[in-house]
ROGU-765974 format. One record per residue (C-alpha): x negated, y, z. Coordinates in steps of 0.2 Angstrom, whole numbers, plus 2048, in hexadecimal, padded with zeros to 3 digits. Each point is the difference from the previous one (the first is absolute). Example, Ala and Ser with C-alpha at 12.3 -4.5 7.8 and 13.67 -1.06 7.14 Angstrom:
BEGIN
7C27EA827;7FA8117FD;
***
This chain:
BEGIN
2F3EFFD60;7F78077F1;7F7812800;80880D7F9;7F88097F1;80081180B;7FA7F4812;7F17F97F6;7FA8137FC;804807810;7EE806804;8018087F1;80E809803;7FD80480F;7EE8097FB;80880A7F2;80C80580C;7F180580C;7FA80A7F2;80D8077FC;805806813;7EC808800;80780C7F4;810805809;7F87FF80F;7F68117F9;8118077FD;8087FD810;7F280580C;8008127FD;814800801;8037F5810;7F07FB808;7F57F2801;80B7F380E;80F8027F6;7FB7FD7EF;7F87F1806;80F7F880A;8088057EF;7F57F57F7;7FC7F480B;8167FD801;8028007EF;7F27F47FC;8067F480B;8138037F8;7F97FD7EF;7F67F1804;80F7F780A;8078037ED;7F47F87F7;8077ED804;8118047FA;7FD8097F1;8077F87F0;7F88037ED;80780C7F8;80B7FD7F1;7F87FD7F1;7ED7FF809;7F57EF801;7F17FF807;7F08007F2;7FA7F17FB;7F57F880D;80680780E;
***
């Protein structure tokens, strides 16, 4: 079975996800405490990166040259 265009640049996705969560991590901490807003985070990572295999390109996108 061939990779996916979204499997082959999972570690990619997966650290601007990191990065991203690093900033709503400040947000969330204040509001509901450190151990939720990391089960949060840590459940929704795992819930995104159990979507990266499926995901299809979107309409109309391609992946750049070299890819």
């Amino acid at each position: 079975m061939t990779e996916s265009y979204y499997s082959s640049r999972r570690g990619q996705l997966l650290r601007e996800f990191d990065d991203l969560a690093g900033r709503v991590r400040r947000v969330f901490v204040p509001k509901i405490g450190v151990g939720p807003t990391d089960e949060m985070i840590a459940e929704t990572r795992r819930e995104y990166d159990a979507l990266i295999p499926g995901s299809p390109m979107s309409a109309g996108s391609s992946p750049s040259p070299g890819s």
